[in-house]
N, CA, C and O atoms as a Maestro MAE file, in Angstrom:
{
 s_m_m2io_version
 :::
 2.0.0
}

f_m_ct {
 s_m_title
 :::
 protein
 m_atom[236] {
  # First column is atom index #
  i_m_mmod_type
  r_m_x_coord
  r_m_y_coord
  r_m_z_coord
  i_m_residue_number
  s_m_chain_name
  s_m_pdb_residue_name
  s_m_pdb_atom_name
  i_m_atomic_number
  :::
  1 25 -36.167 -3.505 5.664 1 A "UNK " " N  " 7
  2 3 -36.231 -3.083 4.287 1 A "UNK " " CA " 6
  3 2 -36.574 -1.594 4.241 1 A "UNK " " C  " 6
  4 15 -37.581 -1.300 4.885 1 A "UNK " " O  " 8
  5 25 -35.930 -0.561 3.594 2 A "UNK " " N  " 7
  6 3 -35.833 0.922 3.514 2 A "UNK " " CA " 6
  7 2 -36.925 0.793 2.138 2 A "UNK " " C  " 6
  8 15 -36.508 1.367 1.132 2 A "UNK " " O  " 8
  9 25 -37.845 0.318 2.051 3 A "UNK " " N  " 7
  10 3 -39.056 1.047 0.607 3 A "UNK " " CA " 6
  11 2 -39.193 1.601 0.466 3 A "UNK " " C  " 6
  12 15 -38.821 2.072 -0.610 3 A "UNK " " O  " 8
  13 25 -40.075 2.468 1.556 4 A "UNK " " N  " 7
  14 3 -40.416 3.895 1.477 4 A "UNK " " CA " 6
  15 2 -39.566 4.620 1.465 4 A "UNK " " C  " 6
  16 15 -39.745 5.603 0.746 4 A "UNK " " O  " 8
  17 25 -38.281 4.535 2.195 5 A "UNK " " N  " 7
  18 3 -37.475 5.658 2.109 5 A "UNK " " CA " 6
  19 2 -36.822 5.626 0.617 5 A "UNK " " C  " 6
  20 15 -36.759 6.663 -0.043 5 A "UNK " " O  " 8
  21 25 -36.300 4.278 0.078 6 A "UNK " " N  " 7
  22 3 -35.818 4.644 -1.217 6 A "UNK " " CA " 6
  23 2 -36.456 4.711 -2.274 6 A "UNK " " C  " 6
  24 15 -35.893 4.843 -3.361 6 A "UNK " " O  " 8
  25 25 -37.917 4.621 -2.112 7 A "UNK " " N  " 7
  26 3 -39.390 5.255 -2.927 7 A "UNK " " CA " 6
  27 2 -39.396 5.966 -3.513 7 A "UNK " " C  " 6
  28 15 -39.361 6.300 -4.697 7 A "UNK " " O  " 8
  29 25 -39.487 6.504 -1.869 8 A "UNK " " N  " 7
  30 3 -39.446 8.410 -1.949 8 A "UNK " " CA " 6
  31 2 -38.508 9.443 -2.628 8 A "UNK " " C  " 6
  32 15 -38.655 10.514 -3.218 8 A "UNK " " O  " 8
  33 25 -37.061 8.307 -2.134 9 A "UNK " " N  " 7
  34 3 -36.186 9.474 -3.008 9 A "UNK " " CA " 6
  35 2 -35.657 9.450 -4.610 9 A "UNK " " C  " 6
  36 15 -34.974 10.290 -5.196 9 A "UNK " " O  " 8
  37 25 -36.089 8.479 -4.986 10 A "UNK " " N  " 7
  38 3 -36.203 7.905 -6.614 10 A "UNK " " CA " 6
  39 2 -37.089 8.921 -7.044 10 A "UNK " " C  " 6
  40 15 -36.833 9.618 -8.026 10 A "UNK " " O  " 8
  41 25 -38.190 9.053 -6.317 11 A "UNK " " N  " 7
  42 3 -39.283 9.947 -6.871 11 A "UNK " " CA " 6
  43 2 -40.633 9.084 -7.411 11 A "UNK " " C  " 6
  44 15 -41.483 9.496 -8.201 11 A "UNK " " O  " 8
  45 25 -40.594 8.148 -6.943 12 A "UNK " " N  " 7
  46 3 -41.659 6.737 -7.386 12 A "UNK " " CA " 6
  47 2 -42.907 6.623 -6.421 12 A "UNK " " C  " 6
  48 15 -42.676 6.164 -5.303 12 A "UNK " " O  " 8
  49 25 -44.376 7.039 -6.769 13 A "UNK " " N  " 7
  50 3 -45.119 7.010 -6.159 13 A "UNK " " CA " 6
  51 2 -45.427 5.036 -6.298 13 A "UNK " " C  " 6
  52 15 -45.052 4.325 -7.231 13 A "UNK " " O  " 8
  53 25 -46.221 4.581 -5.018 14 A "UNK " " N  " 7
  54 3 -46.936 3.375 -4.997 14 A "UNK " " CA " 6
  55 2 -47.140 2.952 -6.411 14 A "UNK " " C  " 6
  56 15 -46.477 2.052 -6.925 14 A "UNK " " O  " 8
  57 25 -48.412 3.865 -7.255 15 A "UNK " " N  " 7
  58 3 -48.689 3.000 -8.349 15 A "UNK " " CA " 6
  59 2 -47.771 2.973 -9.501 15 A "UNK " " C  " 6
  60 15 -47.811 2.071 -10.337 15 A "UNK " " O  " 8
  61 25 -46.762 4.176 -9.559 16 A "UNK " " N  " 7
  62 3 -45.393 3.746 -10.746 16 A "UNK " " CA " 6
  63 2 -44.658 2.870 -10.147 16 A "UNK " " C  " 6
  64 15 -43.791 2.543 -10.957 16 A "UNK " " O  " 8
  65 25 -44.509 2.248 -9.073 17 A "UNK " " N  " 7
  66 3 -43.639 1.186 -8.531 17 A "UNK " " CA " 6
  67 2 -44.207 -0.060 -8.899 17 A "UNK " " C  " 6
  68 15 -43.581 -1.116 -8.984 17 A "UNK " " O  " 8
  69 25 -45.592 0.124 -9.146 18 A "UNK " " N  " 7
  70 3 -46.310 -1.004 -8.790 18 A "UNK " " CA " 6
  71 2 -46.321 -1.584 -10.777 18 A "UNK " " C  " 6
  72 15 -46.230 -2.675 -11.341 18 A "UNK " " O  " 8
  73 25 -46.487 -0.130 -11.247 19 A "UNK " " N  " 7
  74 3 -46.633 -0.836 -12.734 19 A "UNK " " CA " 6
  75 2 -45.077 -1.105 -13.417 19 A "UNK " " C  " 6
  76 15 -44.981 -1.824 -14.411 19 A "UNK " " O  " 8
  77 25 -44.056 -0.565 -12.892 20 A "UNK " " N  " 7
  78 3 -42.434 -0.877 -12.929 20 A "UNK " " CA " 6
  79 2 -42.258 -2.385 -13.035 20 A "UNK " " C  " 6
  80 15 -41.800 -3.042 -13.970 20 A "UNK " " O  " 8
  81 25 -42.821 -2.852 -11.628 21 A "UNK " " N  " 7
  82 3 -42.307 -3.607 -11.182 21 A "UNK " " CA " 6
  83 2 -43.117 -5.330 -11.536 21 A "UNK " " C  " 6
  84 15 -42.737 -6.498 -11.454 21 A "UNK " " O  " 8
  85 25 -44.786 -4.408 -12.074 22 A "UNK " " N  " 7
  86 3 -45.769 -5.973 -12.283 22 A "UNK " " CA " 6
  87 2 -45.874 -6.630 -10.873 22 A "UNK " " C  " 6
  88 15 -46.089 -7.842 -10.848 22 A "UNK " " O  " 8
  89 25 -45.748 -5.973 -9.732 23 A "UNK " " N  " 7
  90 3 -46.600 -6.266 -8.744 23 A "UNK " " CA " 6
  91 2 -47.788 -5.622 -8.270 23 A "UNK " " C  " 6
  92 15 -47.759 -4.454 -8.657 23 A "UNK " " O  " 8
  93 25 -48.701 -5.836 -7.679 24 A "UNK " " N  " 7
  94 3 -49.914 -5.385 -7.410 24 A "UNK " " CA " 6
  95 2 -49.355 -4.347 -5.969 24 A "UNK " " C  " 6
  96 15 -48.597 -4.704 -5.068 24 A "UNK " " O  " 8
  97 25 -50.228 -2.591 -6.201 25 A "UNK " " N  " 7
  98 3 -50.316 -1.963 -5.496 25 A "UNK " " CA " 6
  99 2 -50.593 -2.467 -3.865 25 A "UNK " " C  " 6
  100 15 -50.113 -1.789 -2.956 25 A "UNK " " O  " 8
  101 25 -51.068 -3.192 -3.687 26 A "UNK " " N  " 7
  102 3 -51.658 -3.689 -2.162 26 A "UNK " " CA " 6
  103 2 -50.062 -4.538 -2.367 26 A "UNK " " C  " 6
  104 15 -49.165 -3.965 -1.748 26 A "UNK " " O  " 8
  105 25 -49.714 -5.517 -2.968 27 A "UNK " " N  " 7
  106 3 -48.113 -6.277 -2.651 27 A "UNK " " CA " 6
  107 2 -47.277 -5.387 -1.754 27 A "UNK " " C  " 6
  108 15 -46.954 -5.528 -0.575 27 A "UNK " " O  " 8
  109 25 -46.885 -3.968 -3.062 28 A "UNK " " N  " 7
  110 3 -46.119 -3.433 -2.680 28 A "UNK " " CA " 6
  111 2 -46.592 -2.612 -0.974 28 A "UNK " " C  " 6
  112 15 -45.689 -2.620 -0.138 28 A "UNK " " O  " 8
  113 25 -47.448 -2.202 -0.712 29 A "UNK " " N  " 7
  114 3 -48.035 -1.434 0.480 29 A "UNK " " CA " 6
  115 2 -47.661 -2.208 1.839 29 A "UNK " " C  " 6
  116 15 -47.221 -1.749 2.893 29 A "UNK " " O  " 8
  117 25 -48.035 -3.770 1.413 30 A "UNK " " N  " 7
  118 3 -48.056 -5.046 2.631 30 A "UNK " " CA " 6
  119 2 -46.354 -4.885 2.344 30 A "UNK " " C  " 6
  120 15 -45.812 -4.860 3.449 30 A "UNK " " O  " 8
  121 25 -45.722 -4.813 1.663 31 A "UNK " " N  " 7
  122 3 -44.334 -5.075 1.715 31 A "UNK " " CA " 6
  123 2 -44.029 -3.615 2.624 31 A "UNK " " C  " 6
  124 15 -43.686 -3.719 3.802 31 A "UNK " " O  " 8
  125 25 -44.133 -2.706 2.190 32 A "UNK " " N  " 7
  126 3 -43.605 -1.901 2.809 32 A "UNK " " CA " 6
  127 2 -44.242 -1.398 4.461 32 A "UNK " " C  " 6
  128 15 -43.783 -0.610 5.288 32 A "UNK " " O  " 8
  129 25 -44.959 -1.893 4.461 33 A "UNK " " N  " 7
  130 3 -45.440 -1.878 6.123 33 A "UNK " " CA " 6
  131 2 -45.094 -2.945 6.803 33 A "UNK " " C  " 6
  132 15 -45.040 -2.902 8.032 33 A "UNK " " O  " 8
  133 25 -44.839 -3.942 6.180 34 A "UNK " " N  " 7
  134 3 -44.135 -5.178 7.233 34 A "UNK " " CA " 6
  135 2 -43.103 -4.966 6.947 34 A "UNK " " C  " 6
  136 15 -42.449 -5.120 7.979 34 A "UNK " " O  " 8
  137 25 -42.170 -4.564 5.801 35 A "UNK " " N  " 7
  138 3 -40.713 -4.656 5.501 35 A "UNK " " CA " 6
  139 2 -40.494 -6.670 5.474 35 A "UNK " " C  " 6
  140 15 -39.883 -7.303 6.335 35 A "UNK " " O  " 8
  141 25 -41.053 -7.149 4.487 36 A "UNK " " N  " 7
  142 3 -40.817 -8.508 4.265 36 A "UNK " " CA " 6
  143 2 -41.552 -9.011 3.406 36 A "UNK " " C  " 6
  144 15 -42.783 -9.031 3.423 36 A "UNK " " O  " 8
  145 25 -40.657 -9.559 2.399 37 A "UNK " " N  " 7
  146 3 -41.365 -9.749 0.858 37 A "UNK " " CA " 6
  147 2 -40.100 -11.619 0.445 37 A "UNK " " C  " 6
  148 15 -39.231 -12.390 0.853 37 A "UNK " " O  " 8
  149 25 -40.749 -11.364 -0.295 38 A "UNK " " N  " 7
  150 3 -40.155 -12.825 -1.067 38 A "UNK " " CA " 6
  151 2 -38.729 -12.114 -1.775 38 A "UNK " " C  " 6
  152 15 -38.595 -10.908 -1.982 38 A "UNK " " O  " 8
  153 25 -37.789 -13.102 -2.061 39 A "UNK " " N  " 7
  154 3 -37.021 -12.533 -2.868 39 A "UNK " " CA " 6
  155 2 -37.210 -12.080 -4.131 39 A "UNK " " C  " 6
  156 15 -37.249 -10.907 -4.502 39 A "UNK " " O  " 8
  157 25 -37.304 -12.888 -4.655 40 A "UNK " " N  " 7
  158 3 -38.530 -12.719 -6.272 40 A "UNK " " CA " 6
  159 2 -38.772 -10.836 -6.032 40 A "UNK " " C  " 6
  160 15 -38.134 -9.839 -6.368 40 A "UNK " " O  " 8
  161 25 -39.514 -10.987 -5.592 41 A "UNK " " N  " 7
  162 3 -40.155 -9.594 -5.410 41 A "UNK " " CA " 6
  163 2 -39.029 -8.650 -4.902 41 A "UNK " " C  " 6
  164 15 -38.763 -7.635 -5.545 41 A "UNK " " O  " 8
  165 25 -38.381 -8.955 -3.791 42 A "UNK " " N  " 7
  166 3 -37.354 -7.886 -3.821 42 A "UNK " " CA " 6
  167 2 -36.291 -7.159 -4.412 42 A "UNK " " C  " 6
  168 15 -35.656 -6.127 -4.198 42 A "UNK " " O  " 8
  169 25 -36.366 -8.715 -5.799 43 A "UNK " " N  " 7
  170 3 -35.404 -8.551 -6.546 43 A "UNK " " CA " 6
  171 2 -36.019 -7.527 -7.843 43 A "UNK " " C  " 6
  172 15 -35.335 -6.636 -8.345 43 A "UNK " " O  " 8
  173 25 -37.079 -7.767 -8.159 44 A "UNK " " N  " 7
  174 3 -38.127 -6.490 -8.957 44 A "UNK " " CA " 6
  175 2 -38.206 -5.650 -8.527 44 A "UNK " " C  " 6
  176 15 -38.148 -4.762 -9.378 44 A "UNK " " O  " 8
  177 25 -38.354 -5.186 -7.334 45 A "UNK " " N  " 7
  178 3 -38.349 -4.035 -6.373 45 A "UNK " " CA " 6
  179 2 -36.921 -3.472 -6.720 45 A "UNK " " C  " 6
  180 15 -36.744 -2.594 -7.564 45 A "UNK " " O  " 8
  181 25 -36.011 -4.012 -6.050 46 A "UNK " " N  " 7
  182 3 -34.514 -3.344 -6.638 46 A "UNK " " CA " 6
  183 2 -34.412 -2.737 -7.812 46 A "UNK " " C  " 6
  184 15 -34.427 -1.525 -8.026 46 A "UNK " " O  " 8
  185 25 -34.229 -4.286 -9.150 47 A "UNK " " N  " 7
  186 3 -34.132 -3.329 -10.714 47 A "UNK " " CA " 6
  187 2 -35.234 -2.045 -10.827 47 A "UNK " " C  " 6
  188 15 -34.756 -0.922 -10.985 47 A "UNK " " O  " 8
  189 25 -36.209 -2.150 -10.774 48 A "UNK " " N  " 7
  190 3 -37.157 -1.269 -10.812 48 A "UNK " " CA " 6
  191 2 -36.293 0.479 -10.542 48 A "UNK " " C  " 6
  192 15 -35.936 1.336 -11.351 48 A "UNK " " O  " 8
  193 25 -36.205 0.386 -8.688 49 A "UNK " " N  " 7
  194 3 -35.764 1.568 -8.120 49 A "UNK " " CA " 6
  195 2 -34.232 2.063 -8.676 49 A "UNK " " C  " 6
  196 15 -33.803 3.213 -8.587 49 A "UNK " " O  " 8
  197 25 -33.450 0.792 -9.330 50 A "UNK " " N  " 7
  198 3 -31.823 1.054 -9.698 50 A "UNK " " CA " 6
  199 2 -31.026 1.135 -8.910 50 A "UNK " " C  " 6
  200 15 -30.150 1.999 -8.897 50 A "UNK " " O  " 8
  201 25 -31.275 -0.376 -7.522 51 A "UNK " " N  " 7
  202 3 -30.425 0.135 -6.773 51 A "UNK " " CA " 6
  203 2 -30.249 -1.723 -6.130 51 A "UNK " " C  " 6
  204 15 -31.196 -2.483 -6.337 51 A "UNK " " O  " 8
  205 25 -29.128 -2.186 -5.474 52 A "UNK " " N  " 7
  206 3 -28.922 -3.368 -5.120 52 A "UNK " " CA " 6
  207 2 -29.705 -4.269 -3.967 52 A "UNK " " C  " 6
  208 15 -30.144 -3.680 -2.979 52 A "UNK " " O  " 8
  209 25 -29.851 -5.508 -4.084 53 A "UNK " " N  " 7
  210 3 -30.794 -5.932 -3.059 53 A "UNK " " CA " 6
  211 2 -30.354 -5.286 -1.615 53 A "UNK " " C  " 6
  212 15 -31.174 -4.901 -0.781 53 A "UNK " " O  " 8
  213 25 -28.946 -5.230 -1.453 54 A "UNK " " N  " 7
  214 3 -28.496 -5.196 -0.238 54 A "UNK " " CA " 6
  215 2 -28.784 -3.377 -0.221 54 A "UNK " " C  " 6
  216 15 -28.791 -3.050 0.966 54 A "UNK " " O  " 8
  217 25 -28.891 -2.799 -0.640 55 A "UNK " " N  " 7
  218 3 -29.353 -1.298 -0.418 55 A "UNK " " CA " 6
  219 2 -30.927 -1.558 -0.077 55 A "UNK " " C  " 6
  220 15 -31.402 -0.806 0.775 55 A "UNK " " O  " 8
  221 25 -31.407 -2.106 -0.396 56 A "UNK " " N  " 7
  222 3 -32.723 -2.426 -0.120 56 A "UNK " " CA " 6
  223 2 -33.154 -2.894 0.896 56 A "UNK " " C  " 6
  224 15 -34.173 -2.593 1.516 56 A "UNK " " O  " 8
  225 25 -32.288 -3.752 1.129 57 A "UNK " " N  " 7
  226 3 -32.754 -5.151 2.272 57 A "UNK " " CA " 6
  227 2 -32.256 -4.102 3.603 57 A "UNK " " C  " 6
  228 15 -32.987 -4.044 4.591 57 A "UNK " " O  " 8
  229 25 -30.810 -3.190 3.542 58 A "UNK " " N  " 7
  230 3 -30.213 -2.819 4.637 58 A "UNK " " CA " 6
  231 2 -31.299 -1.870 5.610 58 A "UNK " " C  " 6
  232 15 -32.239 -1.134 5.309 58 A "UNK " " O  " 8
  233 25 -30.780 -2.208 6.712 59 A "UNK " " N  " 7
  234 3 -32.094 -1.332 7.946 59 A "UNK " " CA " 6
  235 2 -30.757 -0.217 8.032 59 A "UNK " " C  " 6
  236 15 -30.834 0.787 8.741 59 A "UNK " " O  " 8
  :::
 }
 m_bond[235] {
  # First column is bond index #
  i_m_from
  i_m_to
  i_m_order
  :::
  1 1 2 1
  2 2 3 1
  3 3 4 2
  4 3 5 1
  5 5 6 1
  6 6 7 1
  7 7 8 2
  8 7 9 1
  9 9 10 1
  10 10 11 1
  11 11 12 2
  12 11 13 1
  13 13 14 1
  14 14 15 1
  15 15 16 2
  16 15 17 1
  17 17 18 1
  18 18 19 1
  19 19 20 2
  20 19 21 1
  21 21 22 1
  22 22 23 1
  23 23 24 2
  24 23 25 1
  25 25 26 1
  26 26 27 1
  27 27 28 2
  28 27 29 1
  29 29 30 1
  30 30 31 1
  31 31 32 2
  32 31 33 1
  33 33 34 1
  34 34 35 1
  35 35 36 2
  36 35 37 1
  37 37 38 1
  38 38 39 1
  39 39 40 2
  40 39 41 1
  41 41 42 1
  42 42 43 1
  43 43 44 2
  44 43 45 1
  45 45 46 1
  46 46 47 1
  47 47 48 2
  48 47 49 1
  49 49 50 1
  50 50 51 1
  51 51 52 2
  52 51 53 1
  53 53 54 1
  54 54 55 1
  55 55 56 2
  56 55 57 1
  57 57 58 1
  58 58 59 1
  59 59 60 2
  60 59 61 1
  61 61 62 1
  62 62 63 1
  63 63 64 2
  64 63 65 1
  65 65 66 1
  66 66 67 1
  67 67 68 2
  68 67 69 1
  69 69 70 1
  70 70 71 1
  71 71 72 2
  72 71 73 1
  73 73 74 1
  74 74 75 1
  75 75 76 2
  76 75 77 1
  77 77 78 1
  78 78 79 1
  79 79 80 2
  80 79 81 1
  81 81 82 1
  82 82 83 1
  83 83 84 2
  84 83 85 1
  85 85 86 1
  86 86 87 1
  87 87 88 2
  88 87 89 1
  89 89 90 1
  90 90 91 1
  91 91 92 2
  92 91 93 1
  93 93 94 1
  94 94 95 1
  95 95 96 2
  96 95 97 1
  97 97 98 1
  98 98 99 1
  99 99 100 2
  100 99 101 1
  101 101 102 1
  102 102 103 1
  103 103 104 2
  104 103 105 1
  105 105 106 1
  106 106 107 1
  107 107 108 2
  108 107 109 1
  109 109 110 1
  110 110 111 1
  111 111 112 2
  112 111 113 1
  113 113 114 1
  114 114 115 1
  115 115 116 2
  116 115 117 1
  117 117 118 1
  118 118 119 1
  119 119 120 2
  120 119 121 1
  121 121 122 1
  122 122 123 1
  123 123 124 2
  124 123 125 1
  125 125 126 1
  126 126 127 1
  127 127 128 2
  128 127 129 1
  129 129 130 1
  130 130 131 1
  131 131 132 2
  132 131 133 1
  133 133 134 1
  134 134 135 1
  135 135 136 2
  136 135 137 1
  137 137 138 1
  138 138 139 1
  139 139 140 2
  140 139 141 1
  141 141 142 1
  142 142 143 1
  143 143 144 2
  144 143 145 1
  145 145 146 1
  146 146 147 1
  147 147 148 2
  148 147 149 1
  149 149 150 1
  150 150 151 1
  151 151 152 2
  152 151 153 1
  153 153 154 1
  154 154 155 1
  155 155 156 2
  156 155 157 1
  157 157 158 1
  158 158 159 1
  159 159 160 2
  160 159 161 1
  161 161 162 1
  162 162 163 1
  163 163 164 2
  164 163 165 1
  165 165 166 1
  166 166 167 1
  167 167 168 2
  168 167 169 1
  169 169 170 1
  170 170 171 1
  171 171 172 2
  172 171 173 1
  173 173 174 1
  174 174 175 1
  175 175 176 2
  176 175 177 1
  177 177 178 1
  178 178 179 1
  179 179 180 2
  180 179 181 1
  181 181 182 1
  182 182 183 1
  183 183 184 2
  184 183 185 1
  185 185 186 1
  186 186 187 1
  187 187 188 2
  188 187 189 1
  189 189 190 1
  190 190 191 1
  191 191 192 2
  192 191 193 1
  193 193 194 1
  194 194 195 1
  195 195 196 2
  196 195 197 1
  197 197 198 1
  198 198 199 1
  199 199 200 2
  200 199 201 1
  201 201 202 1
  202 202 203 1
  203 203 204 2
  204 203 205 1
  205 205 206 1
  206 206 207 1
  207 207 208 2
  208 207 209 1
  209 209 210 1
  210 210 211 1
  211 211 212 2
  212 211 213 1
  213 213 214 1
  214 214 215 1
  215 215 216 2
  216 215 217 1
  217 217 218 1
  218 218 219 1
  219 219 220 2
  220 219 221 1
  221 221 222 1
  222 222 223 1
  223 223 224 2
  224 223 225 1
  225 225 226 1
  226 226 227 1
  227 227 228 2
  228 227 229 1
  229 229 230 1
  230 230 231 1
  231 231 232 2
  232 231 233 1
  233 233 234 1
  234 234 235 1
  235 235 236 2
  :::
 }
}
């Protein structure tokens, strides 16, 4: 899962991702250091950033 990288280039710090998306700051952090989340969540993660699961999910 590319998070951080497509985070970063959205321009979305941790806690605007976190209030975007209605997941908790520590969710998103554990997601992006393991790179492995529920779908549910990846799928909030996506709409959020404006971009497709599979842009997301891709290594």
């Amino acid at each position: 899962m590319r998070l951080k990288e497509l985070r970063t280039k959205k321009g979305f710090t941790m806690s605007q991702l976190s209030e975007k998306t209605g997941l908790s700051k520590r969710t998103l952090e554990d997601i992006q250091r393991r790179s492995d989340c529920l779908v549910s969540n990846a799928i909030k993660i996506a709409d959020a950033l404006g971009i497709t699961l599979d842009e997301l999910c891709r290594e």
